[in-house]
Structures are given as C-alpha cells and as structure tokens.
ZAMARGU-4260 file (C-alpha; in steps of 0.2 Angstrom, whole numbers, plus 5000, padded with zeros to 4 digits):
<rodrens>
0) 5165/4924/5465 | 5171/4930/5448 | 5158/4944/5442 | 5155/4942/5422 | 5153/4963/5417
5) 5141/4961/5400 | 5149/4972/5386 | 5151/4991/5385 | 5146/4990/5367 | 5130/4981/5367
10) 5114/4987/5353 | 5105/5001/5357 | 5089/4988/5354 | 5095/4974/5368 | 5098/4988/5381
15) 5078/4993/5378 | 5074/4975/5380 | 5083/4976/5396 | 5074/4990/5402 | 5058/4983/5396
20) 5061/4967/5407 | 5064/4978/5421 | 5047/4987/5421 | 5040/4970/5419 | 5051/4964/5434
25) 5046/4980/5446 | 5027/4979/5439 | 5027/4962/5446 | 5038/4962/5461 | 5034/4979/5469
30) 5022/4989/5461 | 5008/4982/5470 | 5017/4988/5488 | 5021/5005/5479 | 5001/5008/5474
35) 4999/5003/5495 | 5011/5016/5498 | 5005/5029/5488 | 4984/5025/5494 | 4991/5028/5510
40) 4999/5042/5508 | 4988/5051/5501 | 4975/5048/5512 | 4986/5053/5529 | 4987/5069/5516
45) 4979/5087/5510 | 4972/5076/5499 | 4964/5064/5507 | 4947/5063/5497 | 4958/5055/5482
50) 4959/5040/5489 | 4943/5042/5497 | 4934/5043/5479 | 4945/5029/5474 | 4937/5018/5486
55) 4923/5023/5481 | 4926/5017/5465 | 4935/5001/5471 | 4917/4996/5478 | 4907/5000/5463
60) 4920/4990/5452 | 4924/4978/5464 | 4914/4964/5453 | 4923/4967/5437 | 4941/4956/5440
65) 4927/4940/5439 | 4915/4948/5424 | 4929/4947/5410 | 4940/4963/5417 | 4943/4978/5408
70) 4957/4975/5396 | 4963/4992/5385 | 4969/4986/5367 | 4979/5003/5369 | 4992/4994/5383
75) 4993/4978/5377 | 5000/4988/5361 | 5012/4996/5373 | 5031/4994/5363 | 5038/4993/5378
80) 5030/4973/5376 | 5038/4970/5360 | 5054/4973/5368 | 5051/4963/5383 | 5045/4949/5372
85) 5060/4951/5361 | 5072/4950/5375 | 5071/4930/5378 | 5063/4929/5364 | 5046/4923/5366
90) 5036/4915/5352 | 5018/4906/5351 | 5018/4891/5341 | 5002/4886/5334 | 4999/4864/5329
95) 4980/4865/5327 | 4967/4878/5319 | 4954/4882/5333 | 4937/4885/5329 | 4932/4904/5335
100) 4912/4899/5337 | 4917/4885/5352 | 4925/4892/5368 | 4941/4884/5377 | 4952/4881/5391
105) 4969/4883/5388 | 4979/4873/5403 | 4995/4882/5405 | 5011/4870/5410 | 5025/4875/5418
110) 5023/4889/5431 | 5038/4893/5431 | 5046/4907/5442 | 5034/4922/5436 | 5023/4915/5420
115) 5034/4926/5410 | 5028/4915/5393 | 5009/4917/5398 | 5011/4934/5401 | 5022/4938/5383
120) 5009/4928/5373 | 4990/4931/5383 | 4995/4949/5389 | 5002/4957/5375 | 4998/4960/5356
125) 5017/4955/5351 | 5019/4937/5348 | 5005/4934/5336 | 4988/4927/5347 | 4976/4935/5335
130) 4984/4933/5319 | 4986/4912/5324 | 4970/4911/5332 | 4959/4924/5323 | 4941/4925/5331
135) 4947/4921/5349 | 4951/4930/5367 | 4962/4926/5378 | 4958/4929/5396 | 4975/4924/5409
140) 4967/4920/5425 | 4978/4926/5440 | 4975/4925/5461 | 4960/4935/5465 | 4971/4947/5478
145) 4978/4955/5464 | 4963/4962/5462 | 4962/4971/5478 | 4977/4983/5478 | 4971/5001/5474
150) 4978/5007/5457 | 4988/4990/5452 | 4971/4981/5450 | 4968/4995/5436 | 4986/4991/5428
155) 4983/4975/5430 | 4966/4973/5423 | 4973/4983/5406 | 4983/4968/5401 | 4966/4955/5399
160) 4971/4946/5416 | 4955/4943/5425 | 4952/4934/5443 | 4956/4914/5445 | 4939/4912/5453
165) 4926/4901/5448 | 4914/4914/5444 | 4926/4921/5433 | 4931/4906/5424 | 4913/4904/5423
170) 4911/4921/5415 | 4924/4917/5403 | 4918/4900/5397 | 4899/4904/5398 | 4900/4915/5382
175) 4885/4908/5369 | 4894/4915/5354 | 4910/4907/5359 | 4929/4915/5355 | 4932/4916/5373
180) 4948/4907/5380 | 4952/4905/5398 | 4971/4903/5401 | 4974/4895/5418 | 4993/4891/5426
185) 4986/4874/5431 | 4999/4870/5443 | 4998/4888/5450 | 5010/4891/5466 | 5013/4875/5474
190) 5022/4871/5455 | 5032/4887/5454 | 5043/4878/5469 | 5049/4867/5456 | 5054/4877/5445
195) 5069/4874/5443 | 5082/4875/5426 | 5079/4857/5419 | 5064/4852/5430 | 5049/4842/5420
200) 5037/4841/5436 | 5022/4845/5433 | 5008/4848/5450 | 4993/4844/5441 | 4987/4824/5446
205) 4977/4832/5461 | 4970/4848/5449 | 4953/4841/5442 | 4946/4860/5445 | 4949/4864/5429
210) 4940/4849/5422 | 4926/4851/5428 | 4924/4868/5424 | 4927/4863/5405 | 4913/4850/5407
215) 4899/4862/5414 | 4903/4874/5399 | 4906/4862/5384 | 4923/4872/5383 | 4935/4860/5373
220) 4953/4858/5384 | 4969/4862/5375 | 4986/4858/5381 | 4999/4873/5381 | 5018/4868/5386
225) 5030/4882/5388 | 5048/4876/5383 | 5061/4886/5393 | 5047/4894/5407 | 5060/4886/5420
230) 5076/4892/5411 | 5075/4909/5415 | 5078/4906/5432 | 5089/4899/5445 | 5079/4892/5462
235) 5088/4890/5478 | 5089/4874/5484 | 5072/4867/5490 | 5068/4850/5492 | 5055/4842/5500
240) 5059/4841/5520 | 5072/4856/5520 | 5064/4870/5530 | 5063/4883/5515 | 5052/4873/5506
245) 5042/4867/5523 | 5043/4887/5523 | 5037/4891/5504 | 5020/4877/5510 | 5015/4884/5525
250) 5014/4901/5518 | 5007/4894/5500 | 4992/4887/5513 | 4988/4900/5523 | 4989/4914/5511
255) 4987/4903/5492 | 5003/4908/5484 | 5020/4907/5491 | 5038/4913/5487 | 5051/4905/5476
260) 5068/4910/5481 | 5076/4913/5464 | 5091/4924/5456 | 5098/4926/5439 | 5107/4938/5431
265) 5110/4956/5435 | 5106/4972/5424 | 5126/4974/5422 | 5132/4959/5423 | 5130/4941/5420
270) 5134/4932/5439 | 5121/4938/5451 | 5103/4949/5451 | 5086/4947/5447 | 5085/4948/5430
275) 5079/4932/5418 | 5092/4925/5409 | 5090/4929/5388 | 5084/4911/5386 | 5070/4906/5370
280) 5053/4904/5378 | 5042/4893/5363 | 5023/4891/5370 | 5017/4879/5360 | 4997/4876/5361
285) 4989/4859/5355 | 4977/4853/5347 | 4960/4855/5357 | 4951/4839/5367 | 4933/4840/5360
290) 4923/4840/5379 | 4902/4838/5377 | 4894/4848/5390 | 4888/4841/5406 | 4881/4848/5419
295) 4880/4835/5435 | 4895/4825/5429 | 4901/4809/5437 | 4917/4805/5447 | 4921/4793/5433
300) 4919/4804/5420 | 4930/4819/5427 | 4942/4804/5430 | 4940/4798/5411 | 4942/4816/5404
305) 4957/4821/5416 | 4968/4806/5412 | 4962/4813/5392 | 4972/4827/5396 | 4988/4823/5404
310) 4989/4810/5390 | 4987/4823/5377 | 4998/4835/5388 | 5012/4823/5387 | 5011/4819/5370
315) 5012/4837/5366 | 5027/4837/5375 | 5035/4822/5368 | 5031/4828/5349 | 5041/4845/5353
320) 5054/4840/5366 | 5068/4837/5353 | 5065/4851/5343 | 5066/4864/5360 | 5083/4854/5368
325) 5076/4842/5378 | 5085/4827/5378 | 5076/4810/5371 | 5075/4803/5388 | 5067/4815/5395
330) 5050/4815/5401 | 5037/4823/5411 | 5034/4819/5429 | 5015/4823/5433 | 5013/4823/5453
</rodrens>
C-alpha cells in the first residue's frame, strides 16, 4: 500500500487543529481507562486516602449527571475547541428563530462514528449556539456509564453533557422558565454501525422514547441533520449476517453501546490511522414541531406525533441535501 506523507510545510494553524483533534480523540477513546488506571494506583499507594476521598465525593455527587451536570463556561471556552472545531470545519446552521421561554428537544441524526458534530456545536462555545439561538441551553445527553469513571465524569460533566437517562431528560425538559434544550443521538449505538461514508440509514422507526418524553413536558421536537457526521470515517465492512456485526450486537445488547471498527487517516500521513478526515460538518437545526403537553398520552397519538417527526426530518434533509453534496436521488432510509 502506497503511504501519502502530508506536507513538511503545512501552517502553523492546521498543525494545532491536528493536535486539537487528537486530545479530543484520546479524551474519547482512552482517557476514561487512564483515570481507572490512575484511581487504582493511587489507591494500591502511599496515597491511598485520595481516592478514598474521591469516592467519597463520587457518592455524594453521584445524582448530578441526571439533575443538569455541572458544565464550567471556563472549558467550553477552552481554544483548544476552536481549533478542533476549525479542523473539519464545523458549522451550525440555524432555518427557524426559537423561542427561549418554551423548552425543546433537539433529535440529533446521524450518529456517526463519535458525534463529533454534536460534540463541536452542543459542547463548545465556538460555532455560534448562543449567538443563533440566544436565551437557550443546550444539554447533549450521553450513556449514563460515563458518568461512573472517577475523574473523567468531572471532565466530562464540564463540557454540558449530562446522563441519557430519563430522569435526566426529565430534568432537562421540566424547566417552568423554558431555555433548556435536551440534545439526544436518537439512533444512539445500534446507528453508529452504519455509519458509513455515504450511508443515509437512519435507526430511528423503533425509537419513540424520545416522543413521549416531548409529550409529557410540552417540549416542542426539532430536527437536527448533521451533513458529513459519516465522512469522517471509514467502517470496516459490517453487514448484517457477517460475524463482526453479529459481534458489534451482541455486545451493543448486553452492555448498550458497541464498537464500530473504523480508520481514517494518520497524524503524518493521509493512508492509515485514527484520525477524522478534514471533511465540512454543517448541523443544520429546523424548524421546531409545536407538541401540547400530555401527560397519559395514547398509542395513537405517540404514533401520530412520531410520524410528524420523521416527516419533518426528511424534509429537512431534502431542503439541504443539494447544497451539502448529496446527490438529487438520494434519500433517507429510516429503519
């Protein structure tokens, strides 16, 4: 295989971005097992009562991850985001003015490999959240497990990602004054196996989760398409039947997320590694579903508001394919 070097000569500004990618790359891949290793450590250790305090604390704050986290404007103003979000690039593209005395539920579409676009646009101050949507708070919801790594759940919780549970969504939405928006990867893990360059398939026709939780809080839904999430990416082969992907499902159902097999580029050079490609991420958000709140709400009418969505989803996603590079005869596949 013929390696591609990338240039000596490359700006002193893209070599950050790279860098900034690979913090966010090692943040998400194995910082979580390094804060294991050092909890450990320390406590087989002279000093031993560290962690022991930290637990300590871990039990006392253990509720927090589901009562709207504890985000720290300070690091979602780190600069080492605007470079990470400057290295695809990442941009947030706003079609409707949202009111900032309702709450909302943002469905997020696609996974992709690592929701690199959520992350860019509902984690960070760099891509222009609160000047397009003044008034409001995001809140990305991520797997609860996260939450129970000593040290990484503190990182974590500085960004504004809370738990995906349904007390925390419920937190989230149950907010009097409104300006609270819950961010959720609808298709979650069992999508992220599809996320390949070019792939339109959506998990979400079994997802009514979401739904309901919009209805018991009044919270108005709002279609988000991320055009390029699955470019950044390549997958190895996994199509339904192979043994990797009977693989990825077993372990998605017994421990609720599961393990794309994916490769890209390298740090100094183009052929192989575990970089993203420098491909455009454009998040568009659209124009809000008005939902009346009800409590006890039917089958029928969970039924009549989720086929809302996915029609209001795919005519997101029709009114901006052209102008993202999608050709005319594509559309999405909702399974």
């Amino acid at each position: 295989m013929k390696v591609e070097f990338a240039p000596i000569n490359i700006p002193l500004a893209r070599r950050i971005q790279t860098a900034a990618v690979i913090q966010w790359l090692f943040s998400f891949l194995l910082l979580a097992q390094c804060c294991w290793g050092v909890f450990i450590i320390l406590l087989l250790g002279n000093y031993w009562f560290l962690p022991v305090l930290y637990a300590l604390w871990l039990y006392l704050d253990w509720e927090t991850p589901q009562t709207g986290g504890r985000r720290s404007k300070w690091v979602r103003n780190w600069t080492v985001w605007k470079y990470f979000t400057d290295y695809f690039p990442v941009h947030l593209i706003k079609t409707s003015d949202l009111d900032p005395s309702q709450n909302y539920l943002f469905g997020f579409h696609p996974h992709g490999i690592l929701v690199a676009g959520a992350f860019g646009n509902f984690c960070t101050e760099y891509t222009g959240f609160k000047e397009l949507f003044p008034g409001l708070t995001p809140y990305l919801h991520i797997l609860p497990f996260w939450f129970g790594c000593p040290f990484f759940r503190d990182y974590a919780l500085s960004t504004g990602v809370v738990s995906a549970s349904k007390k925390s969504v419920s937190h989230v939405l149950n907010n009097d004054r409104g300006g609270n928006v819950a961010v959720i990867v609808i298709g979650g893990a069992e999508e992220s196996l599809d996320a390949h360059p070019g792939s339109l398939t959506l998990s979400i026709l079994k997802r009514r989760g979401f739904i309901k939780m919009a209805l018991k809080y009044g919270a108005h839904l709002v279609p988000v398409f991320s055009f390029g999430e699955n470019e950044l990416f390549k997958q190895v082969a996994n199509p339904k039947g192979s043994w990797l992907r009977t693989l990825q499902e077993r372990l998605r159902k017994i421990v609720g997320f599961t393990l794309p097999v994916f490769h890209a580029r390298g740090i100094f050079q183009y052929s192989f590694g575990l970089m993203p490609y420098r491909k455009p991420i454009h998040t568009v958000v659209g124009k809000p579903i008005t939902v009346k709140q009800n409590l006890n709400p039917t089958l029928e009418e969970i039924e009549q508001l989720h086929q809302t969505y996915l029609r209001e989803l795919s005519k997101l996603f029709e009114d901006h394919k052209e102008k993202y590079g999608i050709p005319d005869h594509e559309s999405l596949i909702f399974k």
